[in-house]
Steps between C-alpha positions, in 0.01 A plus 500: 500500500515220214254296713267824534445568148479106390193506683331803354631401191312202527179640611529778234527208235189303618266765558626623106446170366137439665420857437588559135556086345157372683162605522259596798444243711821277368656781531438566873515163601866436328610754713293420850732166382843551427519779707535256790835341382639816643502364797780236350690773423505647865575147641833432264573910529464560808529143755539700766284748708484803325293805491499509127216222358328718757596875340410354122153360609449806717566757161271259307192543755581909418529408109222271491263775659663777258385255187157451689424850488590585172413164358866565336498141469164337396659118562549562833089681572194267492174628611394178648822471700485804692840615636631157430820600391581702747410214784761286261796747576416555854484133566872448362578731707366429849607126357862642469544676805386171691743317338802671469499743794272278765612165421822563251357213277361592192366121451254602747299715279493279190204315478317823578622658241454190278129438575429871442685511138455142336156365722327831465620610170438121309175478723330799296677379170397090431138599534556651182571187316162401593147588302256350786624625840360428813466798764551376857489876703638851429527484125721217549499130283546163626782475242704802649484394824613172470811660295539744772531173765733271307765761386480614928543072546776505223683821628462368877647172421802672368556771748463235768803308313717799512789420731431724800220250537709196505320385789164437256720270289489198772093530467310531197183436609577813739574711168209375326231569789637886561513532125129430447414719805666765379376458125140480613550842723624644239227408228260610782630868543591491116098403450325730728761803452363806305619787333872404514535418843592163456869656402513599913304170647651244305876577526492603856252238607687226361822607614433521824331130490866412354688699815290304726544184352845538492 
């Protein structure tokens, strides 16, 4: 039960910290961010296959379409981004339910969930720092898809480092190559995704990749 309401606890906190200590867009994206890292907390909570990462993500697709409608939570509703929250929450959960009750390894679904939170959600952000931006296709810079492929490189690098992988460590070159397919894939969906639905494509898409490459 402590494990249960450590997560919402720390879902609560983020979504009240990019909701009423950020602004619009900041705001949204802090969230679309951190909100990821749960997925830490279900690997060191729960190791083993459990129903629960599933339950929490499966309540937060119910939530998430509650605050839709009612735009109780203007943070988490952008016009541009369709029902992109809601494709966020149902992503962790499909993500979950692969992991821990398919394959009862949460590693699996980590670099999903890591290309959807910190690729996606620093993809739309470093354009800002920008005055001149260059539009490639879909609303989308030059600048924010090239962040969106080399935080997917970084977080592929990693994940292929964890331990379960041990068998990458003999080969780098091996970790390197499926790293950059799987970053470009995922700028690709990221890059021609719209309203939102880049919080389904990329996550499942590149997990997936990472189950077959495994």
């Amino acid at each position: 039960m402590k494990e249960i309401i450590l997560c919402f606890s720390y879902i609560i906190l983020i979504i009240l910290l990019g909701t009423y200590f950020l602004k619009n867009e900041l705001g949204r994206k802090f969230i679309h961010i951190m909100l990821c890292n749960i997925w830490f907390i279900f690997m060191i909570l729960f190791s083993h296959s459990s129903v629960i990462p599933f339950a929490i993500s499966s309540f937060f697709i119910v939530l998430n379409i509650f605050f839709y409608k009612h735009d109780f939570i203007p943070a988490l509703k952008n016009s541009n981004r369709g029902y992109g929250t809601i494709y966020y929450a149902i992503s962790l959960a499909i993500i979950s339910f692969i992991s821990y009750n398919i394959f009862g390894d949460p590693s699996i679904g980590t670099l999903g969930i890591l290309c959807m939170g910190y690729g996606d959600g620093f993809a739309a952000l470093t354009p800002k720092l920008f005055s001149k931006k260059t539009y490639i296709y879909n609303n989308k810079t030059v600048v924010g898809s090239a962040t969106m492929f080399f935080i997917s490189l970084i977080c592929s690098i990693i994940v292929f480092h964890f331990p379960a992988n041990s068998f990458f460590l003999t080969n780098e070159k091996i970790i390197i190559i499926k790293s950059i397919i799987i970053a470009s894939i995922s700028m690709l969906i990221e890059l021609f995704s719209k309203n939102g639905s880049d919080n389904i494509f990329v996550p499942l898409i590149t997990t997936i990749i990472y189950i077959f490459f495994k």
